[in-house]
C-alpha positions as CSV (number, residue, x, y, z in Angstrom):
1,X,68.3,127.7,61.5
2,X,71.8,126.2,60.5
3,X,73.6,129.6,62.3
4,X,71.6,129.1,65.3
5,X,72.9,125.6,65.6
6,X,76.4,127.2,64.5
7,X,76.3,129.2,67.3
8,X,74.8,126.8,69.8
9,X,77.5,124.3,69.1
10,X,80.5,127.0,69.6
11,X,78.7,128.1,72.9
12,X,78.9,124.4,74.2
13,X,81.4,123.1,72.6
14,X,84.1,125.9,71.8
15,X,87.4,123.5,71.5
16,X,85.4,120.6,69.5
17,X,84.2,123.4,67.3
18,X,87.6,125.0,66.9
19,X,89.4,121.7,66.1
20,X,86.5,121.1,63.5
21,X,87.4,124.6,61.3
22,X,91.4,124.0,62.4
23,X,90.9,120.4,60.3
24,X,88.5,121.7,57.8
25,X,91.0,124.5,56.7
26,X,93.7,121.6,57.0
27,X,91.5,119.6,54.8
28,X,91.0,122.5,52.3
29,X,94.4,123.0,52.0
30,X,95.3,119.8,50.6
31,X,92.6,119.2,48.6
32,X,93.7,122.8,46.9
33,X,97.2,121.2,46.8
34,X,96.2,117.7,45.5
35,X,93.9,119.1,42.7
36,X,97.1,121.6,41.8
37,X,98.7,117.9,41.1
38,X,96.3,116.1,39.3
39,X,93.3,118.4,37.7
40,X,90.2,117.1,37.5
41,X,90.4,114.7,35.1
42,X,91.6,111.6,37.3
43,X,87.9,112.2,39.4
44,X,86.3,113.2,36.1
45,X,87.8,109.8,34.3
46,X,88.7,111.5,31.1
47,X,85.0,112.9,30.7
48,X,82.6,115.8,31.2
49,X,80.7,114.6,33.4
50,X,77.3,115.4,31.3
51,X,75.4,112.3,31.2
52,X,74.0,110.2,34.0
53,X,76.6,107.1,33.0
54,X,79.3,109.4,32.8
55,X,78.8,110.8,36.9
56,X,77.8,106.9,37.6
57,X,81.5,106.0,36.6
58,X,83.0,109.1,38.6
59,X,81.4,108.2,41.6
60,X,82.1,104.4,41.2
61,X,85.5,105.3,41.1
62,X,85.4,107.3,44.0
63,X,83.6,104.6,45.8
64,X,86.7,102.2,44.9
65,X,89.1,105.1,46.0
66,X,87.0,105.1,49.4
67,X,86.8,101.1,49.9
68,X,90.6,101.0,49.2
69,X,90.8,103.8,52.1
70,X,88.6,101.4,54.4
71,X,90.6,98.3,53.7
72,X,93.7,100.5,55.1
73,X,92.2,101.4,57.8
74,X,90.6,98.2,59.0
75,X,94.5,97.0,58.6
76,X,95.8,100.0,61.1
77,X,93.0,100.5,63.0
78,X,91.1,97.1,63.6
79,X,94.0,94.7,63.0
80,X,96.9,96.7,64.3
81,X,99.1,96.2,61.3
82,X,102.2,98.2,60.7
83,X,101.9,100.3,57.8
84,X,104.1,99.1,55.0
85,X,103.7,102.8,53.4
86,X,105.1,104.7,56.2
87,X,104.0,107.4,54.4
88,X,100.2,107.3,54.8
89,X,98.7,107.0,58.7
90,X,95.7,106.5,60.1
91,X,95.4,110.5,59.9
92,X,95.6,110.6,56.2
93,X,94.0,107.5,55.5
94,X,91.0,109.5,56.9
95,X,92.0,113.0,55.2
96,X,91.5,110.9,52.4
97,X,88.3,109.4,52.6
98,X,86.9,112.8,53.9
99,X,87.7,114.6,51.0
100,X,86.6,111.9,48.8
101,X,83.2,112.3,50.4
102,X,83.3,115.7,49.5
103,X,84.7,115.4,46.3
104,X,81.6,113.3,45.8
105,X,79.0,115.4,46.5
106,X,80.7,118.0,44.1
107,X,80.2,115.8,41.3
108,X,77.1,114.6,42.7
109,X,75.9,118.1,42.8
110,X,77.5,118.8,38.9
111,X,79.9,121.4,39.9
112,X,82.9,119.2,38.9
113,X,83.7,121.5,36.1
């Protein structure tokens, strides 16, 4: 089923398709580079992830790392603010919370290992 509706979506919708992969890649990409930086250990919080509490406090973290991400972008976005970290657009605000998302489900899932 999901590479029926793979291929149904690249029939009618080539370029949105196409920019999807071009961002996933892009998204892949950093993620690789970002967990090069820092390990696992900053998503992990020091632990192995093995009991319930210990994945509760991983994704509780990453649920503050997401709100912090929302905050920003209600500032850019909704209130028109200029960024004070010039660094950090509206694009990577939500390169950010996308991978978060995913980063998520891996620990979610228990292959943060």
């Amino acid at each position: 089923m999901a590479s029926n509706s793979i291929q149904e979506l690249e029939k009618r919708y080539p370029e949105i398709a196409q920019e999807y992969k071009r961002i996933a890649g892009e998204q892949y990409s950093l993620f690789a580079a970002k967990m090069l930086d820092y390990g696992k250990g900053n998503i992990s919080v020091g632990s192995n992830l093995e009991t319930p509490e210990e994945i509760k406090l991983s994704l509780t973290g990453l649920w503050f790392r997401m709100t912090d991400k929302m905050n920003r972008l209600k500032n850019l976005v909704l209130l028109n603010q200029s960024p004070n970290v010039v660094t950090e657009s509206v694009t990577d605000t939500f390169q950010d919370m996308s991978i978060y998302g995913i980063i998520a489900q891996i620990v979610q899932n228990g292959k943060w290992k």
